[in-house]
KOLKE-347529 format. One record per residue: residue number from 1; residue in one letter; x negated, y, z negated of N, C-alpha, C, O, CB in turn. Coordinates in nm, 3 decimals, decimal comma. Atoms other than C-alpha are relative to their C-alpha. Glycine has a CB too. Layout:
BEGIN
{k:NUM; r:A; n.east:X; n.north:Y; n.up:Z; ca.east:X; ca.north:Y; ca.up:Z; c.east:X; c.north:Y; c.up:Z; o.east:X; o.north:Y; o.up:Z; cb.east:X; cb.north:Y; cb.up:Z}
...
END
This chain:
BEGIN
{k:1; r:X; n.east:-0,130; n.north:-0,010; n.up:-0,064; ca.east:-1,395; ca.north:0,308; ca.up:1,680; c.east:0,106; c.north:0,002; c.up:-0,109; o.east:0,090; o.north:-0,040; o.up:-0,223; cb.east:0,023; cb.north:-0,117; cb.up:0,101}
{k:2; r:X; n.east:-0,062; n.north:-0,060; n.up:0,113; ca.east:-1,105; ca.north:0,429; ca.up:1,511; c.east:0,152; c.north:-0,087; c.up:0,066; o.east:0,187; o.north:-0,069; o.up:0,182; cb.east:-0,013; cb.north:0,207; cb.up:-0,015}
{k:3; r:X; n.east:-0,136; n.north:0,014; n.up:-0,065; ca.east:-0,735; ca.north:0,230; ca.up:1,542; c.east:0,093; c.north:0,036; c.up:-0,040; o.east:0,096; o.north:0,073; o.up:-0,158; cb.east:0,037; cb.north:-0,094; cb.up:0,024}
{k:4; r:X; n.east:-0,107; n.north:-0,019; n.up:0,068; ca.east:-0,380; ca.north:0,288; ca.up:1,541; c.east:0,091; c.north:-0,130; c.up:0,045; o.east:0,114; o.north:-0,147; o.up:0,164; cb.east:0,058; cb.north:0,145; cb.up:0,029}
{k:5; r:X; n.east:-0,050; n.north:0,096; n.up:0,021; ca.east:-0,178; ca.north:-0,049; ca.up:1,443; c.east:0,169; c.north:0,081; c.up:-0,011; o.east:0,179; o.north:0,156; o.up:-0,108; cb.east:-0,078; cb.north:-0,079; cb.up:-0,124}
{k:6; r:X; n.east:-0,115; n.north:0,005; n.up:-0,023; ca.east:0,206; ca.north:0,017; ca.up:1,528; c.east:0,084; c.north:-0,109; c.up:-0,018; o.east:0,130; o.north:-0,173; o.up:0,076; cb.east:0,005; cb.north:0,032; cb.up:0,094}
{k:7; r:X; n.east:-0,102; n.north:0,095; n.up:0,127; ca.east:0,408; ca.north:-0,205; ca.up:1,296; c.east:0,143; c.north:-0,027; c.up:0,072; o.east:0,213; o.north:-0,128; o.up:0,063; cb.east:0,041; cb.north:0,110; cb.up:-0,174}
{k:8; r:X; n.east:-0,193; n.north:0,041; n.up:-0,103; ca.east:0,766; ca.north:-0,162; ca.up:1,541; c.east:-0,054; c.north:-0,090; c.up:0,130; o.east:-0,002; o.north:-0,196; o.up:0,161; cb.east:0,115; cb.north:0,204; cb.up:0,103}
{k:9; r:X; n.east:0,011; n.north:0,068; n.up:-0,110; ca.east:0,591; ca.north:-0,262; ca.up:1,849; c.east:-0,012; c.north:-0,107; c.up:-0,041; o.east:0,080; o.north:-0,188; o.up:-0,039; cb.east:-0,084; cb.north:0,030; cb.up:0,083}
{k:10; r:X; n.east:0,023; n.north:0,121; n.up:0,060; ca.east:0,395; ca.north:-0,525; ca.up:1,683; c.east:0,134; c.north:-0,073; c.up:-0,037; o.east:0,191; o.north:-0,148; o.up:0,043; cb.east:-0,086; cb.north:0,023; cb.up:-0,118}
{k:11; r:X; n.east:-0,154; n.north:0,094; n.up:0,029; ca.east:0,717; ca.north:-0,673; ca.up:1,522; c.east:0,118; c.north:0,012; c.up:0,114; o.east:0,138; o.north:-0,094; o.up:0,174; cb.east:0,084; cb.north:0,062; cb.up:-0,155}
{k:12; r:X; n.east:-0,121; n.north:0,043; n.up:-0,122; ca.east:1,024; ca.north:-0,610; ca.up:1,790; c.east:-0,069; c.north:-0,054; c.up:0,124; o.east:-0,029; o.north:-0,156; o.up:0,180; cb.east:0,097; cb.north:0,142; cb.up:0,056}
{k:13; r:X; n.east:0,046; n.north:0,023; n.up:-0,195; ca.east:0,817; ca.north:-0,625; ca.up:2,147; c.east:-0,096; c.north:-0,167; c.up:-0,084; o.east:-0,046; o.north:-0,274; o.up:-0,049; cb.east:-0,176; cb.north:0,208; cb.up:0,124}
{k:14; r:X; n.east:0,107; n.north:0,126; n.up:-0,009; ca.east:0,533; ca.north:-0,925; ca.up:2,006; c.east:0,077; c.north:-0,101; c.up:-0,141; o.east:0,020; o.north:-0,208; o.up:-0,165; cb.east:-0,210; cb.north:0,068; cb.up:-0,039}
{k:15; r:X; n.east:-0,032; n.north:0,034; n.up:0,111; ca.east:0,745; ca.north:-1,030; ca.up:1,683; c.east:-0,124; c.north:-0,087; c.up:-0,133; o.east:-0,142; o.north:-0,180; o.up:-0,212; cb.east:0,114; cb.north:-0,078; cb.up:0,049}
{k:16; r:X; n.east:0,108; n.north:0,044; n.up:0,164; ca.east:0,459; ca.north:-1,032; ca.up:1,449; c.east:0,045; c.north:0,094; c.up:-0,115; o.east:0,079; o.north:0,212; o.up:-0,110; cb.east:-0,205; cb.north:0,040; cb.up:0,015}
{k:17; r:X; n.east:-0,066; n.north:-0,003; n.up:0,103; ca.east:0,560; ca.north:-1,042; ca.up:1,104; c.east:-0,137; c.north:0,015; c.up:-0,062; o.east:-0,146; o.north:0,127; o.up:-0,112; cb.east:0,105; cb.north:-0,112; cb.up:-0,032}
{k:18; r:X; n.east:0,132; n.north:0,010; n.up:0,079; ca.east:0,202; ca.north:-1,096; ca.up:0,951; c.east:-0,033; c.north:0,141; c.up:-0,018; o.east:-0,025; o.north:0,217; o.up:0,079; cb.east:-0,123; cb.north:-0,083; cb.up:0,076}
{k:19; r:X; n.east:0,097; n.north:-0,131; n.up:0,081; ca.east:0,033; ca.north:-0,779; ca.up:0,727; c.east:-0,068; c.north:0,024; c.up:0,146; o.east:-0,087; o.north:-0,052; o.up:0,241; cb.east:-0,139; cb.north:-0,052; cb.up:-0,163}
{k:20; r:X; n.east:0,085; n.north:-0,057; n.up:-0,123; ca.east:-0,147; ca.north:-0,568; ca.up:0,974; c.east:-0,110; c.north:-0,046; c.up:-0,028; o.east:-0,159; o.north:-0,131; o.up:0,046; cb.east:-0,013; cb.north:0,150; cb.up:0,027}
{k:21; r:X; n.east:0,138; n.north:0,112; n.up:0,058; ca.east:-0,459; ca.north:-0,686; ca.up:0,780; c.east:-0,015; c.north:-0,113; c.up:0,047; o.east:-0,105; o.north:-0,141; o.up:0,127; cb.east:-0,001; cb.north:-0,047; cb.up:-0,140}
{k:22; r:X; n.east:0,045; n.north:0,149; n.up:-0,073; ca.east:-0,435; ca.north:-1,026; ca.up:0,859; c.east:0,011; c.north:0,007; c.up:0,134; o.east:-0,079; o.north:-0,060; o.up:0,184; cb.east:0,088; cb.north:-0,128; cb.up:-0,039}
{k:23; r:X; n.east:0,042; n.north:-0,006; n.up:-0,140; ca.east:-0,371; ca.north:-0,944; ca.up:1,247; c.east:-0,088; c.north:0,045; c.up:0,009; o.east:-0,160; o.north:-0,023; o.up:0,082; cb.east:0,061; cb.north:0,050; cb.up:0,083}
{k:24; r:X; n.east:0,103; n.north:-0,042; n.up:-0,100; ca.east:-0,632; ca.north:-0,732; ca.up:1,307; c.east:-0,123; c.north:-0,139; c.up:-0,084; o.east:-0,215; o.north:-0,174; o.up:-0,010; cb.east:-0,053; cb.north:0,220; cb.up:-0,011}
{k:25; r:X; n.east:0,093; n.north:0,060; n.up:0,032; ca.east:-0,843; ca.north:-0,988; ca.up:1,067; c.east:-0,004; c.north:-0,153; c.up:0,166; o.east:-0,088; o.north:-0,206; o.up:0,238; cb.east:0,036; cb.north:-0,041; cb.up:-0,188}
{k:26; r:X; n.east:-0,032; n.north:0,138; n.up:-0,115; ca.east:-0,689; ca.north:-1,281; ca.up:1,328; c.east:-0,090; c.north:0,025; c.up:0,141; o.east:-0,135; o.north:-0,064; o.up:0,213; cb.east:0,198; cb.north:-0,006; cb.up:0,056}
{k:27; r:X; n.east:-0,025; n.north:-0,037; n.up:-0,112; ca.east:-0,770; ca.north:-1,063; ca.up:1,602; c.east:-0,238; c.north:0,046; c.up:0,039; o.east:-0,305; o.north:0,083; o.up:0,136; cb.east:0,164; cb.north:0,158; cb.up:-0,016}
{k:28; r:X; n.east:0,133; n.north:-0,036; n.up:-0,013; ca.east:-1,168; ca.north:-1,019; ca.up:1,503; c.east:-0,057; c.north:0,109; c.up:-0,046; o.east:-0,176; o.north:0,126; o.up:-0,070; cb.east:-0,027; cb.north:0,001; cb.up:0,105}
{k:29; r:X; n.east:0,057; n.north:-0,167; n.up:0,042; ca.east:-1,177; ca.north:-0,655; ca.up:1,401; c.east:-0,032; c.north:-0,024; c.up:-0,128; o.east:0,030; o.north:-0,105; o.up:-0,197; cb.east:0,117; cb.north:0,141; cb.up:0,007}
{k:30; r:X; n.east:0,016; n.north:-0,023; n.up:0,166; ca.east:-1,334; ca.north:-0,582; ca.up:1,062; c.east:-0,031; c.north:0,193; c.up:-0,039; o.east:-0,119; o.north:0,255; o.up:0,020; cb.east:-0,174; cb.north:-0,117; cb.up:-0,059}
{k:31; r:X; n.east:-0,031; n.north:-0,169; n.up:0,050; ca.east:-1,291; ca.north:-0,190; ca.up:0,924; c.east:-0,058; c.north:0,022; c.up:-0,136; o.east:-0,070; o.north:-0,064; o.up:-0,223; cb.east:0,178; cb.north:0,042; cb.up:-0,016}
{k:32; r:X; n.east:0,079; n.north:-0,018; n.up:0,111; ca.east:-1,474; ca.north:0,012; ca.up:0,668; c.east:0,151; c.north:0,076; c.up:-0,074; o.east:0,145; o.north:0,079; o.up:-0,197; cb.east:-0,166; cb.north:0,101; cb.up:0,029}
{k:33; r:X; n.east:-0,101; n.north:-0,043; n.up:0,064; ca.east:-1,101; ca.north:0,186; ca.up:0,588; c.east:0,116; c.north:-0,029; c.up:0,041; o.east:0,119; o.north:-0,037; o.up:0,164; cb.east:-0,004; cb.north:0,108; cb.up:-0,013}
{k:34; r:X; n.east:-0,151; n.north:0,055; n.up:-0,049; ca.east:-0,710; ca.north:0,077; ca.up:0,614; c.east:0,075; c.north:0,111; c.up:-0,057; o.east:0,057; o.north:0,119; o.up:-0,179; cb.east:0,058; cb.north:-0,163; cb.up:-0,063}
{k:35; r:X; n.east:-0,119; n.north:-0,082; n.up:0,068; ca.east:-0,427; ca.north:0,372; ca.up:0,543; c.east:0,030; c.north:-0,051; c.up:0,058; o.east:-0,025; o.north:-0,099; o.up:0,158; cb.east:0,043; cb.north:0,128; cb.up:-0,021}
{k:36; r:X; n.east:-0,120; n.north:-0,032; n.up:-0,008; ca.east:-0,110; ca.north:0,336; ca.up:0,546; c.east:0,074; c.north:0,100; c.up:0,062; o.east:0,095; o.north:0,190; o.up:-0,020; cb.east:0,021; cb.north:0,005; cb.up:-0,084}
{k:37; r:X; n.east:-0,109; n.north:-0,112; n.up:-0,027; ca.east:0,113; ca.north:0,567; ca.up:0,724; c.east:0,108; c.north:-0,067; c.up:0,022; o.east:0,124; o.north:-0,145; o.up:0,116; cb.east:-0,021; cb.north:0,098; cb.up:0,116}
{k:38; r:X; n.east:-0,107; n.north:0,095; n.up:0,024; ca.east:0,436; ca.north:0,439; ca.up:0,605; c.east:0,113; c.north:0,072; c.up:0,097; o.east:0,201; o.north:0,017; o.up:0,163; cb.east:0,043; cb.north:-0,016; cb.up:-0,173}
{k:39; r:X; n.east:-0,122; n.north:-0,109; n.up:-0,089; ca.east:0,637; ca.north:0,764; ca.up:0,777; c.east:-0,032; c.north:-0,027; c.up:0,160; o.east:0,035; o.north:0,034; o.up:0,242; cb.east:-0,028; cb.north:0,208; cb.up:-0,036}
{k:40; r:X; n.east:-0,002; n.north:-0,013; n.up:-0,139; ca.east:0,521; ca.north:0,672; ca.up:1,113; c.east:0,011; c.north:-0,200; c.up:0,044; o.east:0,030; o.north:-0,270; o.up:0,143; cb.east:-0,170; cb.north:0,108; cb.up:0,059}
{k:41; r:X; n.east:-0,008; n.north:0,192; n.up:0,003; ca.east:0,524; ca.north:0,268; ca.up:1,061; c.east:-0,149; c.north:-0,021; c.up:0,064; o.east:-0,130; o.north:-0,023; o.up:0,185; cb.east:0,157; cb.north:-0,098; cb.up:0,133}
{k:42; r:X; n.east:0,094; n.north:-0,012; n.up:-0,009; ca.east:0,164; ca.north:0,246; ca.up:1,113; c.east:-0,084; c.north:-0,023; c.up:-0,087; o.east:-0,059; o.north:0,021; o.up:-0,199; cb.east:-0,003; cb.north:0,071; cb.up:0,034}
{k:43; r:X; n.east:0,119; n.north:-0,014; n.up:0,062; ca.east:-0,174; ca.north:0,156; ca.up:0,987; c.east:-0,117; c.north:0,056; c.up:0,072; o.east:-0,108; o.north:0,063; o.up:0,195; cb.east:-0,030; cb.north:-0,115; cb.up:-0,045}
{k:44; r:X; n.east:0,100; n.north:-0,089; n.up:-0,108; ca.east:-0,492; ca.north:0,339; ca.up:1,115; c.east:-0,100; c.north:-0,087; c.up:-0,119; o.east:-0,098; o.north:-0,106; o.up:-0,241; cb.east:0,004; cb.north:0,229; cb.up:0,024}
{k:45; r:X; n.east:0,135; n.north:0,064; n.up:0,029; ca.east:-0,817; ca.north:0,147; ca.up:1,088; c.east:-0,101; c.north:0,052; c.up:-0,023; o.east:-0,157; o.north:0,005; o.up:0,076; cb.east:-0,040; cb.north:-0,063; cb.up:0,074}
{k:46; r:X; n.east:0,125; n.north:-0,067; n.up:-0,060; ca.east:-1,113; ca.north:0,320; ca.up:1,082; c.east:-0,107; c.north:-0,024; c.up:0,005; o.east:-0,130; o.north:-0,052; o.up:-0,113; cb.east:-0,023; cb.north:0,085; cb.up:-0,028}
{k:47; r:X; n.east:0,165; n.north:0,035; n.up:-0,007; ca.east:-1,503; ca.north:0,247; ca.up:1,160; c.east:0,036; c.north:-0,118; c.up:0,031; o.east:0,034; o.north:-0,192; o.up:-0,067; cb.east:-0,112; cb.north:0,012; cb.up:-0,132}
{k:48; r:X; n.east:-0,027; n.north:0,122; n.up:-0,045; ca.east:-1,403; ca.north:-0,049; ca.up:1,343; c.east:-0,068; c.north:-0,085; c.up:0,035; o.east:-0,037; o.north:-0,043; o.up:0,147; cb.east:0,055; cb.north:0,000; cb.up:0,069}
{k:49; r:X; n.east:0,069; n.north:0,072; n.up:-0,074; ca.east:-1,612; ca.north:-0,295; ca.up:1,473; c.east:0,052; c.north:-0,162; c.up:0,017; o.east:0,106; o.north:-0,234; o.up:-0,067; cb.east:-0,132; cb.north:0,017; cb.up:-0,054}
{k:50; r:X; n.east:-0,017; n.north:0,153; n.up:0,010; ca.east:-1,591; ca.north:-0,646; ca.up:1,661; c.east:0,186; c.north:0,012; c.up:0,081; o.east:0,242; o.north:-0,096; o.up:0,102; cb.east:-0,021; cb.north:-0,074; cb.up:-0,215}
{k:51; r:X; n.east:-0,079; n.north:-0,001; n.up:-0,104; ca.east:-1,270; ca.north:-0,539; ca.up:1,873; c.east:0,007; c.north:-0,055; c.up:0,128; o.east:-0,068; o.north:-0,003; o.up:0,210; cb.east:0,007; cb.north:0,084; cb.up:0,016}
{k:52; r:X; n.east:-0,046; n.north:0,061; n.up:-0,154; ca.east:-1,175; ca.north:-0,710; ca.up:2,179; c.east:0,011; c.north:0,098; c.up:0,071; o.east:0,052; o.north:0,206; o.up:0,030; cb.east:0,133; cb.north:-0,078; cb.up:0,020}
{k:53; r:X; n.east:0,006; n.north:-0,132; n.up:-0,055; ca.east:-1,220; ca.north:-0,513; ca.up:2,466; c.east:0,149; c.north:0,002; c.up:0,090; o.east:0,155; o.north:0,115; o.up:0,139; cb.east:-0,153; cb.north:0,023; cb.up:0,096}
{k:54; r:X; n.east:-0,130; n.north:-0,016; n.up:-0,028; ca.east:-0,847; ca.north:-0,557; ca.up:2,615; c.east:0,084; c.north:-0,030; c.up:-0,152; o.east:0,123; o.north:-0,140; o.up:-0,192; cb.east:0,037; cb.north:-0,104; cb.up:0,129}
{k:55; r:X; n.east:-0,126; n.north:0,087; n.up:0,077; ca.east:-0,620; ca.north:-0,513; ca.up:2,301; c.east:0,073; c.north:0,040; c.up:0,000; o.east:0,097; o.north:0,150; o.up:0,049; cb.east:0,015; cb.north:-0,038; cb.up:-0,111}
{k:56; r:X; n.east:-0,154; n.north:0,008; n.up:-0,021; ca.east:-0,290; ca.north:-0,584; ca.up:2,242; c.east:0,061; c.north:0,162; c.up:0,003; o.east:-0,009; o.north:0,261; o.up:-0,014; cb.east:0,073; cb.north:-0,096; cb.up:-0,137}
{k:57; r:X; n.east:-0,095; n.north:-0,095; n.up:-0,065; ca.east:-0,012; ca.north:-0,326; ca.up:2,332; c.east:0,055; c.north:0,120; c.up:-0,129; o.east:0,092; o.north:0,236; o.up:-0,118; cb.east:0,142; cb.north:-0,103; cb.up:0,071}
{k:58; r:X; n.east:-0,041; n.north:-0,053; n.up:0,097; ca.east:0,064; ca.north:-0,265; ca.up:1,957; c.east:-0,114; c.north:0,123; c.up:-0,081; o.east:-0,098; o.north:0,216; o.up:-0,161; cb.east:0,042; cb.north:-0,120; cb.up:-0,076}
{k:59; r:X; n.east:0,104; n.north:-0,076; n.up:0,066; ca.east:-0,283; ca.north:-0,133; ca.up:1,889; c.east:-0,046; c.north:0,098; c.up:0,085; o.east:0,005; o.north:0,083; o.up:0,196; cb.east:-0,109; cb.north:-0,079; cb.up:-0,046}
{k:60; r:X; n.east:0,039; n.north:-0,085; n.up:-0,087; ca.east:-0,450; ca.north:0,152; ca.up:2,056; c.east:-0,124; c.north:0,102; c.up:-0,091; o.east:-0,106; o.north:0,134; o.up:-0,209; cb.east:0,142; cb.north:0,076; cb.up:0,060}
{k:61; r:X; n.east:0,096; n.north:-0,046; n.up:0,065; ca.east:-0,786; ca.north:0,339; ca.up:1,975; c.east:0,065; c.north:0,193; c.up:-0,039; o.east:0,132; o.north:0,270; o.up:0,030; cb.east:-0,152; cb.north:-0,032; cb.up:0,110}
{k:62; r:X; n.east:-0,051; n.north:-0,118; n.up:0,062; ca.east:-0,708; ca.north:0,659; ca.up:1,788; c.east:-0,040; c.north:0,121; c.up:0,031; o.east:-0,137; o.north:0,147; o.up:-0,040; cb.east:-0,015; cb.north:-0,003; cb.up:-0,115}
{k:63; r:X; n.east:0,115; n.north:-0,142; n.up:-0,068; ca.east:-0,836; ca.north:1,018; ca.up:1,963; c.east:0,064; c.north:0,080; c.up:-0,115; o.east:0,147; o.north:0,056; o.up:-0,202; cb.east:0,027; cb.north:0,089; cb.up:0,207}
{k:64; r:X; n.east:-0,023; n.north:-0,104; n.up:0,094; ca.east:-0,830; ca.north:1,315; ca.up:1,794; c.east:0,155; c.north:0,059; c.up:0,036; o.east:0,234; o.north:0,102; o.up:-0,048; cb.east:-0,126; cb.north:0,117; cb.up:0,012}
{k:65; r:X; n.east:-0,128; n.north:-0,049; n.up:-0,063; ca.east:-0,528; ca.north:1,416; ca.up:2,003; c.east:0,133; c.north:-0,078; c.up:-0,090; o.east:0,204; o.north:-0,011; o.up:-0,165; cb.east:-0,001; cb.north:-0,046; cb.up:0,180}
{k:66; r:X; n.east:-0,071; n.north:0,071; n.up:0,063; ca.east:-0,305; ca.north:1,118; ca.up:1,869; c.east:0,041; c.north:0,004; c.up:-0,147; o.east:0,155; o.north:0,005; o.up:-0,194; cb.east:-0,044; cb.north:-0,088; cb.up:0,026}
{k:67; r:X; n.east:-0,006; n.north:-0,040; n.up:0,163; ca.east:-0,423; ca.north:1,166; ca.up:1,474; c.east:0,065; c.north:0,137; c.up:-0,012; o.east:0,123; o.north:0,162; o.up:-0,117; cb.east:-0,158; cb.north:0,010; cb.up:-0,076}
{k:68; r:X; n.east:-0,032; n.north:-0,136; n.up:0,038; ca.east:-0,328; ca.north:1,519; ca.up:1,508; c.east:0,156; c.north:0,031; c.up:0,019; o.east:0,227; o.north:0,119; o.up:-0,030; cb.east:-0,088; cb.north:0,098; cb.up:0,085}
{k:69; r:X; n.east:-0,115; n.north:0,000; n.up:0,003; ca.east:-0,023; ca.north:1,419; ca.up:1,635; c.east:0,134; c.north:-0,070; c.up:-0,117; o.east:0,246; o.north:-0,040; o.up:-0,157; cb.east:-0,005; cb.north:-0,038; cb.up:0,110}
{k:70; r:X; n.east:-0,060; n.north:0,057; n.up:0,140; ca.east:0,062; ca.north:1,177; ca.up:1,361; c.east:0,031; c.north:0,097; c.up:-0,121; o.east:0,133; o.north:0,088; o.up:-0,189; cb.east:-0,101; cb.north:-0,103; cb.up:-0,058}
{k:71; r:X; n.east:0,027; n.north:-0,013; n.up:0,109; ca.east:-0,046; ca.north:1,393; ca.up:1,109; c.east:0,145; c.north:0,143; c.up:0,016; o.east:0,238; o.north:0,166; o.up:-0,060; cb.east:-0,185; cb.north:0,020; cb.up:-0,037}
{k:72; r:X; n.east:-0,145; n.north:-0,131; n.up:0,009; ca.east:0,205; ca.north:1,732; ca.up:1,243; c.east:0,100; c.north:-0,073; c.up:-0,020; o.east:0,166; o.north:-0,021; o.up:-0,109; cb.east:0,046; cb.north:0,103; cb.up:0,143}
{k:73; r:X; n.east:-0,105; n.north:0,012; n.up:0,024; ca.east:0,484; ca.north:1,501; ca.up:1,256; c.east:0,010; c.north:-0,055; c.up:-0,191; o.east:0,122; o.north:-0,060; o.up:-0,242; cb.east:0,049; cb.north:-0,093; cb.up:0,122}
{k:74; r:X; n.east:-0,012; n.north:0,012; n.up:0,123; ca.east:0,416; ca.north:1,409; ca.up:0,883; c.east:0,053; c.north:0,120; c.up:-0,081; o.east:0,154; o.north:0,125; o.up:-0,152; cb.east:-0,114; cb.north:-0,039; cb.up:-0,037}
{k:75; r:X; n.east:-0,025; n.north:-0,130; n.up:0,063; ca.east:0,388; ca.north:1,771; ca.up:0,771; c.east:0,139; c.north:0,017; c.up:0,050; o.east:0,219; o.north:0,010; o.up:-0,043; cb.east:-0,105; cb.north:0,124; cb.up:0,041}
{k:76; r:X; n.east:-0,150; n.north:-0,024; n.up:-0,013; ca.east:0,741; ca.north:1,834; ca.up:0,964; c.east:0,101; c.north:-0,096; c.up:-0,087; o.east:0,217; o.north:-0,072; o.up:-0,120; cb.east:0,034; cb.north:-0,019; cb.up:0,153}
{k:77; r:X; n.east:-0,083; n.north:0,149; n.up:0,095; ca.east:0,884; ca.north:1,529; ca.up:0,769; c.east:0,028; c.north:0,054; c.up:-0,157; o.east:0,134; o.north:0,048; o.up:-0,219; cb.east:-0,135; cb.north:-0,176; cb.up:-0,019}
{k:78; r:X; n.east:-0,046; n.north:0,018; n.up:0,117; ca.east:0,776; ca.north:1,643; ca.up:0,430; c.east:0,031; c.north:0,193; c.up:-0,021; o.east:0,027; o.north:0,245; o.up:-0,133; cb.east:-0,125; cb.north:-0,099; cb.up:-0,110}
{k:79; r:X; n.east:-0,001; n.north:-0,126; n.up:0,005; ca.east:0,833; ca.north:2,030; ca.up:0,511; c.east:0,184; c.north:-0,038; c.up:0,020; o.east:0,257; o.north:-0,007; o.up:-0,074; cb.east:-0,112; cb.north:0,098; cb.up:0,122}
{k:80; r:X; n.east:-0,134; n.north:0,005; n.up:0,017; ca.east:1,200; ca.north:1,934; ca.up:0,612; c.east:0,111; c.north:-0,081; c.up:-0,070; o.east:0,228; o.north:-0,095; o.up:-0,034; cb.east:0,023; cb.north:-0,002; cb.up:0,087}
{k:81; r:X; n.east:-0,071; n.north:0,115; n.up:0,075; ca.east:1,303; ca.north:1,677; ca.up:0,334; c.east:0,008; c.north:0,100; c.up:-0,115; o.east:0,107; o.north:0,106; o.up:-0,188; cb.east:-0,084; cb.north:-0,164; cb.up:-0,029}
{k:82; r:X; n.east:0,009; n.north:-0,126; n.up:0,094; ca.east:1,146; ca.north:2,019; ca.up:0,104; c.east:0,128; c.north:0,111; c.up:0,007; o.east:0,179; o.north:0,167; o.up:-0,090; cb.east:-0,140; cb.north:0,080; cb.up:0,042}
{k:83; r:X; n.east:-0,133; n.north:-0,017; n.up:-0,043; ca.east:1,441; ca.north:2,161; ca.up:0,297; c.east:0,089; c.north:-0,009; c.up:-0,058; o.east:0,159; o.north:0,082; o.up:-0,103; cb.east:0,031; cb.north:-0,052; cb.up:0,071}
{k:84; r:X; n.east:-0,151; n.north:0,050; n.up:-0,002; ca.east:1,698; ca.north:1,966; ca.up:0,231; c.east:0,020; c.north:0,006; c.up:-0,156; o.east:0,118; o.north:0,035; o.up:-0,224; cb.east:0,030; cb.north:-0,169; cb.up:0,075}
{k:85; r:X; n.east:0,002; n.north:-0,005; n.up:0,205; ca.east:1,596; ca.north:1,940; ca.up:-0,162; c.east:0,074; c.north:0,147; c.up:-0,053; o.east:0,144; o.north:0,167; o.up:-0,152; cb.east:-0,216; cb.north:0,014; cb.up:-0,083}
{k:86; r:X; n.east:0,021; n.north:-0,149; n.up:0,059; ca.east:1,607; ca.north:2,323; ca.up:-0,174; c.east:0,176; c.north:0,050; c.up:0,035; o.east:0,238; o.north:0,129; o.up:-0,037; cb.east:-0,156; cb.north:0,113; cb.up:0,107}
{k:87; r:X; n.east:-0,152; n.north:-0,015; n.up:-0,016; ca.east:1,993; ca.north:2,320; ca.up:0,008; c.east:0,090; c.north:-0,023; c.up:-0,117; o.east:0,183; o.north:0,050; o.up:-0,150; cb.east:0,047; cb.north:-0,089; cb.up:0,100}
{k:88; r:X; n.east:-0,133; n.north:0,020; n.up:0,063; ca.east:2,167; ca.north:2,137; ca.up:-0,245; c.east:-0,026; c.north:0,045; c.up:-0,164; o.east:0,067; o.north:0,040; o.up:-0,245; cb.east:0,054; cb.north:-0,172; cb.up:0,022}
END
């Protein structure tokens, strides 16, 4: 199982402050990989095991649909910052 850890929810809606690491460690999960996606406030877990089978609101299992969505709004991010470089 593959997650996506949401860093705004987590902190404004549940006000957790703790590393995503140590929640999901708190929370039971252990992962064979942790990125970063700093542009979307996010960490994505991957090869998960040892999840709770109701979890929290901040986390959510990752489909292909979702990653693919993360990943276009990245490319639009660094395609229109390439943009803005190239204006001035």
């Amino acid at each position: 199982m593959d997650l996506i850890y949401d860093m705004l929810e987590a902190g404004f809606e549940h006000k957790i402050m703790d590393h995503p690491q140590t929640v999901m460690r708190s929370l039971g999960i252990s992962w064979l990989y942790a990125i970063p996606q700093s542009i979307a406030d996010q960490w994505w877990f991957l090869r998960c095991a040892g999840a709770p089978s109701q979890l929290p609101s901040y986390l959510r299992e990752m489909t292909p649909e979702s990653a693919r969505r993360a990943w276009n709004a990245e490319i639009e991010s660094v395609a229109r910052a390439a943009a803005a470089t190239k204006e001035k």
